[in-house]
Every structure is written in structure tokens, then in C-alpha cells.
C-alpha positions in Angstrom: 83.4 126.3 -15.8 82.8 129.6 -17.9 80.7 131.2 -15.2 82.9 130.7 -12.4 85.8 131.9 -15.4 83.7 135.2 -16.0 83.0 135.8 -12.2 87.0 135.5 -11.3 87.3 137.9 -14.0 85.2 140.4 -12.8 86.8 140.1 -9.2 89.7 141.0 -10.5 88.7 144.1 -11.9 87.2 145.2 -9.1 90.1 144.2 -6.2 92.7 144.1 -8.4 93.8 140.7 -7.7 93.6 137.4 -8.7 90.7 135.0 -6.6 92.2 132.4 -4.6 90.1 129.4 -4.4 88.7 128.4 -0.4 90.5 125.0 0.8 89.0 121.4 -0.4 86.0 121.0 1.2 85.4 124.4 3.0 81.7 125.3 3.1 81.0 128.4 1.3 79.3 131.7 2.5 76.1 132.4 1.3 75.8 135.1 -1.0 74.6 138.3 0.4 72.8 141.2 -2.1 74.4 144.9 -2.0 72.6 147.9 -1.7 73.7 150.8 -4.0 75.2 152.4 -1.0 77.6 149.4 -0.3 81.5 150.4 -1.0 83.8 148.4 -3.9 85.4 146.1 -0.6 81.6 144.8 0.1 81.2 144.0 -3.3 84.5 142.2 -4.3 83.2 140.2 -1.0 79.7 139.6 -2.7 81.7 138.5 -6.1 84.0 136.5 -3.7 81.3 134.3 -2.5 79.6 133.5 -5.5 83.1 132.7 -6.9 83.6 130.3 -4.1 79.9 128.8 -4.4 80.5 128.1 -8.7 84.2 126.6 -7.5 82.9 124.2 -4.9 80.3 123.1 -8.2 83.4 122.5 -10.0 84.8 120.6 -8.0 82.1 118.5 -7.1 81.3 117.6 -10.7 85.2 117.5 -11.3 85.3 114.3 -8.2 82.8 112.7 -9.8 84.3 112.3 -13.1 87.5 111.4 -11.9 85.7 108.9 -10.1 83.8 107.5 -13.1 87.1 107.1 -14.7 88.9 105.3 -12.0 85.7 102.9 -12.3 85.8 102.5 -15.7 90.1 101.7 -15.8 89.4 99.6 -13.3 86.7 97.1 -14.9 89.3 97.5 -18.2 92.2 96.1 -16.1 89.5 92.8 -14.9 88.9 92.2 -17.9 92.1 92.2 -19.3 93.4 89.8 -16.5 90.1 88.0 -16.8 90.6 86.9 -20.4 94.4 88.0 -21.5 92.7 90.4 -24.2 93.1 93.9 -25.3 90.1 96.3 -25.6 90.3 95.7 -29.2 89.8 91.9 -28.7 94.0 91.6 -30.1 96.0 89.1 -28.2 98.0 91.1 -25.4 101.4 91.3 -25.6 104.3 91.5 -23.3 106.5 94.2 -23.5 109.6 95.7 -22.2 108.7 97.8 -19.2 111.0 100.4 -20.0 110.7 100.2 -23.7 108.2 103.2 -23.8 109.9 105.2 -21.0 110.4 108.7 -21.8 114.0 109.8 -20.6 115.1 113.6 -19.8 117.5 115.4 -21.5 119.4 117.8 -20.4 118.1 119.9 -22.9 114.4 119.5 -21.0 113.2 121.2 -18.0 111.3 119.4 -15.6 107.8 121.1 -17.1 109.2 119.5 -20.5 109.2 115.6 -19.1 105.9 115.8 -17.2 104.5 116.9 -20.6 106.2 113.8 -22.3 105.5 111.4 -19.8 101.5 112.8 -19.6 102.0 112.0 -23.7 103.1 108.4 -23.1 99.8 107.5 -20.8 98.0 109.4 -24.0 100.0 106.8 -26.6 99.2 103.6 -24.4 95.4 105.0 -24.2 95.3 105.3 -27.8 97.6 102.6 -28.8 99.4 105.1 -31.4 102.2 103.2 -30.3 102.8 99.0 -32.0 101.5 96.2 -29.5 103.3 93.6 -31.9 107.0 93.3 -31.7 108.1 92.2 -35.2 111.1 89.9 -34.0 108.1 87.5 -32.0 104.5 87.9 -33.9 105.8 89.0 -37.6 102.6 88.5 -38.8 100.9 90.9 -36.0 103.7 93.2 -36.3 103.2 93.7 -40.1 99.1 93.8 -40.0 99.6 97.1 -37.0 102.6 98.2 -39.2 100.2 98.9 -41.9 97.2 100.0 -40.3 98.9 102.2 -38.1 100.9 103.8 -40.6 97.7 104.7 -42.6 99.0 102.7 -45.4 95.8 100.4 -45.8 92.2 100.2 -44.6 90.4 97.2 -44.7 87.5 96.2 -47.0 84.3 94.1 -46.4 84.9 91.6 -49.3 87.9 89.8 -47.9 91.3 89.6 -50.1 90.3 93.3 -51.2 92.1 96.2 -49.5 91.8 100.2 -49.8 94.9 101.8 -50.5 95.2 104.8 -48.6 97.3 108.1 -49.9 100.0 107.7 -47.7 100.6 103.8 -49.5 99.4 105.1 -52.9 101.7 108.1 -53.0 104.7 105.3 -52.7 103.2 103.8 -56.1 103.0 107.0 -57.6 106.2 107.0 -57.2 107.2 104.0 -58.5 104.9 104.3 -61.2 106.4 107.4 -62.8 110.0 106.3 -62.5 108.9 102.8 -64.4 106.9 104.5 -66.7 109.7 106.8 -67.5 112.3 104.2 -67.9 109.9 102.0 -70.9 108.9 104.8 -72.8 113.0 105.7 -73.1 112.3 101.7 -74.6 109.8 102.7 -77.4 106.6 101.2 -75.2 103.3 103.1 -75.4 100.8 103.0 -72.5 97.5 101.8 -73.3 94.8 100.4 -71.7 92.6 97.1 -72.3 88.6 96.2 -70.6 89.1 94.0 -67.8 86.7 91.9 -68.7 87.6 88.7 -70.7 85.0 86.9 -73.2 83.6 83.7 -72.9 85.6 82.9 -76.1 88.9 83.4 -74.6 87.9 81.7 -71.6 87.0 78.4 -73.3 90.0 78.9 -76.1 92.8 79.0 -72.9 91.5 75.5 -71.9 92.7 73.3 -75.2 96.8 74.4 -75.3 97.6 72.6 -72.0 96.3 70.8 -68.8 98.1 72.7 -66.7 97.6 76.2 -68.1 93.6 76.1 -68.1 91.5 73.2 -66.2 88.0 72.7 -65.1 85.6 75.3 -62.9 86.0 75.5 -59.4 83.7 77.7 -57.2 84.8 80.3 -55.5 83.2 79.3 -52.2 84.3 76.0 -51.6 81.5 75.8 -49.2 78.6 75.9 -51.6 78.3 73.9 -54.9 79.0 75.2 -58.8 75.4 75.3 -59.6 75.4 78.1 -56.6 78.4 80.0 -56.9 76.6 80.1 -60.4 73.2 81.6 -59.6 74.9 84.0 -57.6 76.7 85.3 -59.9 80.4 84.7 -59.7 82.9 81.3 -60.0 86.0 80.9 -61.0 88.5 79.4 -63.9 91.4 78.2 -62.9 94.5 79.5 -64.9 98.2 78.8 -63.1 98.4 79.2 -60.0 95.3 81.8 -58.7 91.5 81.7 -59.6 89.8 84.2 -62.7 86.6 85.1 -61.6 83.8 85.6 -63.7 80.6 87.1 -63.7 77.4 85.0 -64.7 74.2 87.7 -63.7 73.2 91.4 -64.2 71.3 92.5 -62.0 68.6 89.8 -61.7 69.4 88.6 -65.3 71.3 86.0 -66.4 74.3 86.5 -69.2 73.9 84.7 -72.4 77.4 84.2 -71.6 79.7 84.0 -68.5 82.5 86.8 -68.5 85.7 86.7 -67.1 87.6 89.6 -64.9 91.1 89.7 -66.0 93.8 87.9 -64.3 96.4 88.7 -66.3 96.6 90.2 -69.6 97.6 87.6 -72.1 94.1 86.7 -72.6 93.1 90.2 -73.2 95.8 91.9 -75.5 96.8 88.8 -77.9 93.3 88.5 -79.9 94.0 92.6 -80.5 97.7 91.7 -81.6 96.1 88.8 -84.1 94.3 92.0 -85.9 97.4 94.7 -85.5 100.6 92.7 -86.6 99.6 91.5 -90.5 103.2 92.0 -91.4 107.0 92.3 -90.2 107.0 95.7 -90.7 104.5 96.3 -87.9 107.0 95.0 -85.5 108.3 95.4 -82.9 105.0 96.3 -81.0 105.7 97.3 -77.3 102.6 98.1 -75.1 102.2 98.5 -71.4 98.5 99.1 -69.4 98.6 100.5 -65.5 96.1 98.8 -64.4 94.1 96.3 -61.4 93.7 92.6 -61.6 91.9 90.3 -59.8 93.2 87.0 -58.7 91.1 84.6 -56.5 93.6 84.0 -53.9 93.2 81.7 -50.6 96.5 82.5 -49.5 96.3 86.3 -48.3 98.4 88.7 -46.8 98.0 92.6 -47.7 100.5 94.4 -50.6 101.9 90.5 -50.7 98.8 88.6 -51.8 95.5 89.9 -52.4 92.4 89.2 -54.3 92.7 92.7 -56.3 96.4 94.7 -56.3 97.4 97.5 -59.1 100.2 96.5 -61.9 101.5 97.8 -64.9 101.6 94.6 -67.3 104.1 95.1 -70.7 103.3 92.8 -73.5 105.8 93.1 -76.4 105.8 91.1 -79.8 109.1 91.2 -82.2 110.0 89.4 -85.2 112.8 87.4 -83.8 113.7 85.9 -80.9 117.2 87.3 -80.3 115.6 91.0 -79.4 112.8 89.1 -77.6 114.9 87.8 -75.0 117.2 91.2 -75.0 114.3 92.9 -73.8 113.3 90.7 -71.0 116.4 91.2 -69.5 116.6 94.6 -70.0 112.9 94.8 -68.4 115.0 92.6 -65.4 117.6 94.9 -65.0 114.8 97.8 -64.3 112.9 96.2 -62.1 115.8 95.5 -60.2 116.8 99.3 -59.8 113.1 99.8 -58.4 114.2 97.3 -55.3 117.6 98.8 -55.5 117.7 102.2 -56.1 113.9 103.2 -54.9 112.9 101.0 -52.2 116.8 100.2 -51.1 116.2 96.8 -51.0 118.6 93.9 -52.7 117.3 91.6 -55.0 118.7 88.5 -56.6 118.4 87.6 -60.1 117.7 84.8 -61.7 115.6 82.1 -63.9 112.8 80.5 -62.5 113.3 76.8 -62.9 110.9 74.8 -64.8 108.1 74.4 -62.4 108.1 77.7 -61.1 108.1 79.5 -64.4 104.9 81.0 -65.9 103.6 77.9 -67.7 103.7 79.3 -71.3 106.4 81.0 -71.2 109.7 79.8 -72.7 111.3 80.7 -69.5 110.2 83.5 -67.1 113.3 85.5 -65.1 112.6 87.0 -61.7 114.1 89.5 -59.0 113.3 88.0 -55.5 113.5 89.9 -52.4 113.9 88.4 -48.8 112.6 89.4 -45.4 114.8 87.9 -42.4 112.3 88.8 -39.8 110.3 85.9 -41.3 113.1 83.7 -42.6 111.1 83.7 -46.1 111.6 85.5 -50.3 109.0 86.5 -52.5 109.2 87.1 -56.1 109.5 90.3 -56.6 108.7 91.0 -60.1 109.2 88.8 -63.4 109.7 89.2 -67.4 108.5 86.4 -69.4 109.7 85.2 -72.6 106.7 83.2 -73.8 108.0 82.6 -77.3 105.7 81.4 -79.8 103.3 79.8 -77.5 100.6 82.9 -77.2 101.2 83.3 -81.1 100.2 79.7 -81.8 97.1 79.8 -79.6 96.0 83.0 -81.3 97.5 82.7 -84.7 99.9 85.5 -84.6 102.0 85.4 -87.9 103.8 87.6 -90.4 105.2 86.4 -93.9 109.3 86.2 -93.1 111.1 88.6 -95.3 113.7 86.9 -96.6 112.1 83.1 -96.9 108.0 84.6 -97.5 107.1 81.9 -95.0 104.7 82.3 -92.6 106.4 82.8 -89.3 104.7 82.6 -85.8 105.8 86.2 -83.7 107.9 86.0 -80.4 106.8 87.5 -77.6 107.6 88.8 -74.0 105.3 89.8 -71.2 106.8 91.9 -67.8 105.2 93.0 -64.2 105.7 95.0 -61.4 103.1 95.5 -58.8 102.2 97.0 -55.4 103.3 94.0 -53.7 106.4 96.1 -53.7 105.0 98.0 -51.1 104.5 95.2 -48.4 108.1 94.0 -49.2 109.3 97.5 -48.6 107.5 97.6 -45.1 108.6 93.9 -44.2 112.1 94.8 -45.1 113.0 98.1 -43.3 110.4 98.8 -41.0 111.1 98.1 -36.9 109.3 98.2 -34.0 108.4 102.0 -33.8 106.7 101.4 -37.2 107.6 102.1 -40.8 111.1 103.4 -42.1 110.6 104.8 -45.9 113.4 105.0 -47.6 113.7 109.1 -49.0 113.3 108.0 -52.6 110.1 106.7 -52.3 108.7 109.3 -49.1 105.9 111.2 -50.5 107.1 113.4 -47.3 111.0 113.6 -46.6 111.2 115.7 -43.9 108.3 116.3 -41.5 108.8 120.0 -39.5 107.5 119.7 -35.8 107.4 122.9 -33.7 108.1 122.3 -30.1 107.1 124.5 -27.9 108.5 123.3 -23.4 106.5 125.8 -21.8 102.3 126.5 -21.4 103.5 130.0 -21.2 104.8 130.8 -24.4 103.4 134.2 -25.6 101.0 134.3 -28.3 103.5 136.4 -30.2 106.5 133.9 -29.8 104.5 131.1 -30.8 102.9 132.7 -34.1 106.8 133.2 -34.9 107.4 129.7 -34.5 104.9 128.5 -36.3 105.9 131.4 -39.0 109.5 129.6 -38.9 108.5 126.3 -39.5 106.2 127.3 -42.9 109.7 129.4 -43.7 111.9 126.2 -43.7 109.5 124.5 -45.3 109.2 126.6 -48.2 113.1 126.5 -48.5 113.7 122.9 -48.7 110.8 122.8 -51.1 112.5 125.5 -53.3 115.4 122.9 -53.1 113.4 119.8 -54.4 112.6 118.3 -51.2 109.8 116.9 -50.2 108.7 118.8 -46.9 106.0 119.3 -44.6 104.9 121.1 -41.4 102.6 120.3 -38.9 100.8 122.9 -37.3 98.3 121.4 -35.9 97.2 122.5 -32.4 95.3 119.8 -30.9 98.0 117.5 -30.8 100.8 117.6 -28.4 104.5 118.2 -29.8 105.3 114.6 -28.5 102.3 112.8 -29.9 103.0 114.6 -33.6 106.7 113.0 -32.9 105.5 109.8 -32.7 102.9 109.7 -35.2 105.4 110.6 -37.9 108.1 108.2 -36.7 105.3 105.2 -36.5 104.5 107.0 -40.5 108.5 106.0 -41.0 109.4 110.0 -42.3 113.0 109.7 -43.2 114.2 113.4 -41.2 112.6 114.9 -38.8 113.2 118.7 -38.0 112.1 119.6 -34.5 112.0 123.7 -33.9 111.6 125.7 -30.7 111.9 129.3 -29.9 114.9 128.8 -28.4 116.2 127.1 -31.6 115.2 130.2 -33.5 117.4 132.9 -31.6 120.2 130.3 -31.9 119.9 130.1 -35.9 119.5 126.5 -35.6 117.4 123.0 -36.2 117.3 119.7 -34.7 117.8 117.3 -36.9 116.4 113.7 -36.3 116.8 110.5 -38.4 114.3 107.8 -38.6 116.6 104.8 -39.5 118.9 105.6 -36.6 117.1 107.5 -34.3 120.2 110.2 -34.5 119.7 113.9 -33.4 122.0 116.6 -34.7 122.2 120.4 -34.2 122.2 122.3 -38.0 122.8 126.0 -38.4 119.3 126.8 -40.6 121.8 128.6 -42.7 123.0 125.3 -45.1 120.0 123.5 -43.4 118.6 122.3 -47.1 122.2 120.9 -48.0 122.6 119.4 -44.9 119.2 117.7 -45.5 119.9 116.4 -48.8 123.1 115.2 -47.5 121.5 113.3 -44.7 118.9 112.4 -46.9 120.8 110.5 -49.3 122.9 108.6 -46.4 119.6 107.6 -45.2 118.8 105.9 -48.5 122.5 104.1 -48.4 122.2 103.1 -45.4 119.1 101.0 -45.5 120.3 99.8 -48.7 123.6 98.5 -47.0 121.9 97.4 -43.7 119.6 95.1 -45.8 122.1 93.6 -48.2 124.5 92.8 -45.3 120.7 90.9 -44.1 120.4 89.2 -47.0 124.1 88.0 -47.1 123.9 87.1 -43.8 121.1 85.1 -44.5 122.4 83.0 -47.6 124.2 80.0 -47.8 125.8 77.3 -50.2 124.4 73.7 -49.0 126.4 70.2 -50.9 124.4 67.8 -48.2 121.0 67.6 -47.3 121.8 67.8 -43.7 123.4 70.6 -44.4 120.6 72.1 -46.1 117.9 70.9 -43.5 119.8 73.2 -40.8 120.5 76.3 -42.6 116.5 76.4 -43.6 115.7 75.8 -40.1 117.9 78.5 -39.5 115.7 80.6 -42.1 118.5 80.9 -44.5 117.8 80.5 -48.3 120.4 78.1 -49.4 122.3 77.9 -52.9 122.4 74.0 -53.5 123.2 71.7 -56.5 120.1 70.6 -58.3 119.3 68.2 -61.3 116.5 70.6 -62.3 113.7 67.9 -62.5 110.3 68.6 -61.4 109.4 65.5 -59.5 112.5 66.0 -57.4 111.9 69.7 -56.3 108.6 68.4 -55.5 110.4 65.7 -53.1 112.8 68.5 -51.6 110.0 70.8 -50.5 108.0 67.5 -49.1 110.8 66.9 -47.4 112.5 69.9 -46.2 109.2 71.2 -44.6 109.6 68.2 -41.7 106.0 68.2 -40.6 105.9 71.9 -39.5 102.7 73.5 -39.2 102.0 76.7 -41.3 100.7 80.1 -39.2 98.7 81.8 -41.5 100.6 85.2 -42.7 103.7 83.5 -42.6 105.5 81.9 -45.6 104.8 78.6 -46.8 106.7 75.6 -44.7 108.8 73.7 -47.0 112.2 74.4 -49.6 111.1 75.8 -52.4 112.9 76.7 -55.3 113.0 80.6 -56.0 115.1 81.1 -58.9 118.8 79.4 -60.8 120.7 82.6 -59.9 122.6 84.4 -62.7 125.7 84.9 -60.5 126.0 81.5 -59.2 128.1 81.2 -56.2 130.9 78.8 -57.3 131.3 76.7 -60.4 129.6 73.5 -60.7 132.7 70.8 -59.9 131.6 67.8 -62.8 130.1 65.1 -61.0 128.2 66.9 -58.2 125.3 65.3 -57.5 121.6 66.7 -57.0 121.3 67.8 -53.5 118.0 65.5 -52.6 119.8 62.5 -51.7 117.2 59.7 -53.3 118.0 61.7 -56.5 121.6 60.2 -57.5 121.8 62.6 -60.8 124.2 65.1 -61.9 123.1 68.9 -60.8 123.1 71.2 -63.7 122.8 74.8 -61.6 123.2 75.8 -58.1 119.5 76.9 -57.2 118.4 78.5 -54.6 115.5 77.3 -52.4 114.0 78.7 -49.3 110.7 79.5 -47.5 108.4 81.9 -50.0 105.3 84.1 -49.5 
């Protein structure tokens, strides 16, 4: 191809005009050699016919790789009929036939839709685009979502994830708003090994049954004694598995150590040597930090064998500023749903089963994804009382009666989980939808250029615009960025950021430029706008902070949609059929939540990703939806005692 490129170049120096190639299939002339006598028209001829003979070579080599790719399409499409599977070995899915067309404006010539629909074929080819509709496969849906997106990679040891920068820039975020907000509080940040020593291990199994029991191996496939000589098995403490490391190397430990699985077990022995004395209270700490939790159950942000937290462990002297604080810690985890991620939360107490099992009581925020019918917890604030104090003999000497006195405590947590809730809650079919606050990039710049012939000068301009804007939005404290890149079509950088969930979009073309305008394009709607470039950064913010509303309203109107009071079990069967969470009068016993999520689940069979089958009780709400009329019963119907609360109960991750 660059031969035949260098020879029409040369024949057009010497005729002054441009080679025209021979009809398909024409046999070329053989090449004849000039004498130095021969004029410039017997020359041109001479470069004419070795033009034609490289051409017919182009095109011969040209056939047979369109060929080679008609074969290999074709054996692609047998296969695909053959066994109903992707390339990728994914489950096909049907989809909308139109759902991907690529419409004309009338702002696009005809040049401008062949180029978009070329794109399209490009997309399918490199399934930039999601295979998974989230309204029929949510747990497909949500795995492309976040591969996709770039949000997470997956690891080789299973339950483990990498974060990548696009995901970790939204915890940044988070991080340094929550990490504002307790320091205004008086905490200090510190940070604590993650391993835990055999001592603590063994003094966590005396308090209770429940809160510490016997090993289990990790792989439930191989005995103790194994999971032993290879190093790693497991305690079991609440809910989720501590692991713990039995060999160095090729050495055995004198000891087996644990990997922290949450920080109770680490801090307190450190807060028996600090607090001697009232006046070293109150103590308020906080560590940023990973834990590891042996999980079965996994799902990526949502539940996972390792995930990032910040973990606040408090100690006062009494217990009325104890439990001020852990509603205080409530309230701002709340406004990191709320007011970063635009996602509702209800608050509440969880009830006597669900709560942390040393804690006095243990208040949560929990979130709820429609597309799946199910809540999670989204984060919770302890007040543990003088449980932990006990265990670890914690005391002062009480000012006023010199008694010893056992310290109250609190521990809080938020962690990336908030992530996956955030991508489960606003994100659609086209992928992700970030709400501004938490957008490591705001607004994404996208030059568009409808022609091949643009000039090299117009185009440097455009791309001199684009850096331009940029730089002014930035100037105004929004988060921008261009991209320039010129391997990639204008349409495929389109829907790369949209499947990336970019809040604003601002597409720029040369025509936009001697117009003194932008196009303006919203991810949560899809809405284009014209915007003079002269208030183009308060029109931005503007838009920008209606995007952040509007999720925030969309969702809420979801979740009241969504919720429902239930007085009879019927009742109460339907709406959590109907994936509602359902407010319901409840006696509060253990042994009969136990019976209502037997019973409520109705045989149904679990498909892994989804939340668990069966009512389950996520939290005594703090606004409760009417008062309890004296005399209402329990909602399980074998249960026949008064209900102290409404509760609510439905399907959770």
C-alpha cells in the first residue's frame, strides 16, 4: 500500500493529475523501460502501469482478506446458533432490534450517519455496549455494569476484587467528606495491625455462644487438620469467617494469628492500657482501613472477602453521650446516601437478632434497590455498652462515688459497599449514572468532528477549544475533562463515557465554535441543549446540581413506591412477592422473625447474586408509619402477641 501511495504521488507530479485506478479486474500492461530520449507523456505512461500493476496487488490481497473475514463471521454466527453462546462463553441475550439504532438528526449530514452507524457494527464487535438488560438478568446486568464501567477487575483468589481508579476515586470521595465531618467531632485517625493474636482469639470465645464458636475450615471441602497445614482456617465471629494464618513460609507459627474482621478485637486491649482514669475520656478514634471477612455469599462492592472501611471506636464515661454519638454518627452516614450518592435511606434500630451481638443495640441506614426487589444495610453505629469493657477490663474510678466503673462504648462503619449500592440504584441500561457529587469527572468534553475532510488547521482549533473550556470549568471548581484521543471515533468516545455514567457531556464541533456555542448532554436524561460558551460554566453547575436532585427525587419516589404497611399476613405475602419492603406489626421475638422469614420465603429458590428469599427484618424504623393502635397483634399469625413496633421486613443482600 505505501508503494503504490509513493508511485501515485510521483504520477502526479509529472501529469499533473490525480491516477485513476483501471476497472475491477482489468489486466494490466506490462511495464515498459524508457530511454533517456523518451518525452514526460511516455513516462507518466511508464509510472501509469506500474501504478496499475501495485493496485491490481492491492486489490488482490485486499479480496482475500475480506474473504477471510466473511469466513471467520460466518463460523462465529454457527456457533452461536449451535450452542446459544456468546464469544465470551456469556449466555446470549435478546434484545430490542432497534434498541441500538443510530437515528439522524437533522443536525447530521448523510457522511455524519454512515460514520455512526459504521460505529454501531464497531460497539456490537467489541461489546462496549451492555448485553444484560437490568430489568430481566439483574445480576448479569450489575456484573457488565461494573466491568464495563472500569469500576472493578477481577482477582484470582475468589471474594477478592481490584478496585480500579475510576471506582476508588468515588471512595476518595467519600472518604474525605466522612473524614471531614468526625474530626469537626473531636475523632483522631489512627491506624491498628490487622493481625489479631492468638490471645484475643481464644479470649472472644468465653463472653457468649453466639459471639465466638468453634473452628470451621475455610474450604469446606477439605478437613481442619488441612485447611491447617496449609496455612489458613477460620474463627467464626457473628455472622462471617476471621481467617487466620497458621505457617510462614514452610514454618509453622508457635501460634495461629488472626486477620482482622473487625476492630473490636484489635483496639480494646490498647484502650485497657490508655483510659486509667475519667479524665482520659472521652477517647474517639477512627482507622481507614481493609478487612477481611470469609464470606460464602458474594457479590462485588456488596459482599466480598476483603472491602475498605473506616471503623470509629469511641469510649466515654457515661452512657448518655455514648448513645448521642451514635446517632449523631447515623445522621452522617445518612447524608453520604443522601446528599453524595443521592440515594434515600431509612433509619432505624436493628431488632434484636439482627443487631451486632454485643452491642447494646446497633442503629442502621438501609438502602433499597427495586430492580431486585431487595435492601441492604447500608452502614451501622453500635452502642456496645459495657460489654467490650467487661471482656477487656476497661474501668475508671467514678468521680463522684470512687467506684470502679466499667467505660461505655460505641463502634461506627461505612464501607465501599456504598459503591455497588450506588451502581444498583441509579445505573440503567446504557451503564452507570454517577451522581456529580461523587464524579471524579463531571463533565467529559468530546470534539466532534462530521467530515474526513476537516483541515488540519480547523481541527487543531478544535482540539485547542476543547482544552480552553476545560480549563474554564476547572477555574470554576468543576471537575472536567477532554478527550483528545485520535484513535477513537467521536461516537465510540460518546458511548464509552455514557456506559462510564459522566453526569454532562459537552460535545464541540467546528461549527459549534463559529456559533459561540456547546452542546450540552445529560446522562440521567439523555437531554441535549444548545449553551452560548459565554455562561457555559454557570450553566454547567446549574445543570449539574439538577442532575444530583433529580436522581435523588427519582429514587426516593422508587423507594416510596416500593414500601408498604401490611396488618395481615396475606397481605404481607403479596406485597413481598410484589418486591415491596413492608412496615408490619411485630412482637419483637426472635423465634418468631425466624418463623416469618421461614415462611414468607414460600419455597422459592435463591439465584446466586440476588438477595436472600425470605422476609427478613431490616430495621424498627425511627419514623414509624402510623401509631401502634393497643391490641394489634404480631403480624405472623401462629404468634397471637401484642406488636411493640411496626418493623420493616423485606428481601436483603
Amino acid at each position: 500500500m505505501r508503494t503504490l501511495l509513493d508511485l501515485e504521488a510521483v504520477y502526479k507530479i509529472a501529469t499533473h493529475k490525480d491516477w485513476k485506478p483501471p476497472p475491477a479486474g482489468a489486466t494490466p500492461k506490462p511495464a515498459e523501460t524508457p530511454s533517456s530520449s523518451m518525452a514526460d507523456s511516455v513516462e507518466s505512461k511508464y509510472l501509469k502501469a506500474q501504478i496499475d500493476a501495485q493496485s491490481e496487488k492491492v486489490r488482490t490481497i485486499k479480496a482475500k482478506i475480506d474473504k477471510e473475514i466473511q469466513i471467520l463471521l460466518s463460523l462465529q454466527c454457527k456457533y452461536k446458533d449451535l450452542t446459544k453462546l456468546g464469544e465470551d462463553g456469556h449466555q446470549s441475550k435478546k434484545e430490542d432490534k432497534h434498541a441500538n439504532e443510530i437515528k439522524p438528526t437533522k443536525k447530521q449530514d448523510a457522511a455524519s450517519v454512515q460514520d455512526a452507524s459504521a460505529n454501531k457494527d464497531i460497539n456490537e464487535i467489541t461489546r462496549l455496549c451492555l448485553e444484560a438488560k437490568k430489568e430481566e438478568n439483574i445480576s448479569e446486568w450489575y456484573h457488565e455494569v461494573i466491568t464495563k464501567s472500569e469500576m472493578i477487575e477481577y482477582y484470582d483468589v475468589s471474594g477478592c476484587y481490584i478496585l480500579r481508579p475510576w471506582s476508588y476515586s468515588i471512595w476518595e470521595i467519600i472518604k474525605d467528606f466522612v473524614d471531614g465531618e468526625i474530626k469537626k467531632l473531636g475523632v483522631e485517625n489512627t491506624y491498628f495491625p490487622m493481625f489479631v493474636s492468638n490471645k484475643e482469639l481464644r479470649r472472644l470465645k468465653s463472653p457468649t455462644e453466639d459471639f465466638a464458636s468453634e473452628v470451621k475450615s475455610i474450604d469446606q471441602n477439605n478437613s481442619e487438620e488441612s485447611n491447617r497445614s496449609s496455612g489458613l482456617f477460620a474463627y467464626r465471629l457473628c455472622s462471617a469467617e476471621i481467617a487466620v494464618v497458621t505457617k510462614a513460609g514452610e514454618s509453622d507459627l508457635a501460634e495461629p494469628i488472626g486477620i482482622r474482621q473487625t476492630g473490636e478485637i484489635v483496639v480494646h486491649p490498647s484502650f485497657a492500657k490508655w483510659i486509667q482514669s475519667h479524665r482520659d475520656l472521652p477517647l474517639k478514634i477512627n482507622q481507614w482501613c481493609n478487612i477481611v471477612r470469609w464470606e460464602l455469599s458474594l457479590q462485588p462492592f456488596l459482599r466480598t472477602r476483603e472491602f475498605l472501611w473506616q471503623e470509629g471506636q469511641t469510649a466515654y464515661a457515661n452512657v448518655k453521650d455514648a448513645e448521642e454519638e451514635v446517632y449523631t454518627i447515623l445522621e452522617l452516614y445518612a447524608r453520604v446516601y443522601e446528599e453524595l450518592l443521592a440515594i434515600p435511606v431509612v433509619r432505624g434500630r436493628k431488632t434484636e437478632k439482627e443487631k451486632f451481638t454485643e452491642a447494646d443495640f446497633t442503629t442502621t441506614v438501609e438502602a433499597f434497590m427495586s430492580a431486585s426487589g431487595g435492601a441492604i444495610q447500608g452502614a451501622t453505629s453500635h452502642h456496645l455498652g459495657q460489654n467490650f469493657s467487661k471482656i477487656f477490663d476497661i474501668t475508671i474510678e467514678d468521680p463522684e462515688t470512687q467506684e470502679k466503673q466499667y467505660i461505655y462504648q460505641n463502634s461506627w462503619g461505612l464501607s465501599t459497599r456504598t459503591i455497588g449500592v450506588m451502581c444498583m440504584v441509579h445505573g440503567d441500561n446504557n451503564g452507570l449514572v454517577l451522581p456529580p457529587r461523587i464524579a471524579s469527572v463531571q463533565v467529559i468534553i468530546v470534539p466532534c468532528y462530521f467530515t474526513a475532510n476537516l483541515s488540519e488547521a480547523d481541527n487543531k482549533n478544535l482540539l485547542k477549544k476543547c482544552e480552553e473550556i476545560q480549563g474554564s470549568l476547572v477555574a470554576d471548581g468543576i471537575r472536567a475533562k477532554c478527550d483528545l484521543r485520535d484513535y477513537y471515533s467521536p461516537d465510540w468516545k460518546i458511548r464509552h463515557w455514557e456506559l462510564k455514567g459522566v453526569p454532562i457531556r459537552i460535545e464541540l464541533s467546528p461549527r459549534d465554535i463559529k456559533q459561540k456555542k456547546v452542546v450540552l448532554v445529560r446522562r440521567d436524561t439523555g437531554v441535549k441543549s444548545t449553551v452560548p460558551m459565554a455562561n457555559l460554566a454557570t450553566s454547567t453547575r446549574d445543570t449539574l446540581n439538577n442532575i444530583q436532585q433529580n436522581l435523588f427525587t427519582n429514587a426516593n419516589e422508587d423507594l416510596l413506591s416500593h414500601m408498604s404497611v401490611a396488618h395481615e399476613w396475606e397481605e404481607f405475602c403479596n406485597s413481598f412477592d410484589d418486591k415491596k419492603i413492608i412496615q408490619a406489626p411485630f412482637c419483637g421475638k426472635i423465634l418468631c422473625e425466624d418463623k416469618i422469614k421461614k415462611d414468607s420465603a414460600r419455597d422459592a429458590v435463591v439465584e446466586e447474586g440476588t438477595p436472600a428469599m425470605g422476609a427478613k427484618s431490616l430495621c424498627i424504623p425511627f419514623k414509624q408509619p402510623n401509631e401502634l393502635v393497643k391490641g394489634t397483634k404480631c403480624i405472623m399469625p401462629s404468634c397471637g402477641q401484642d406488636a411493640k413496633y411496626y418493623t420493616l421486613f423485606g428481601r436483603s443482600y
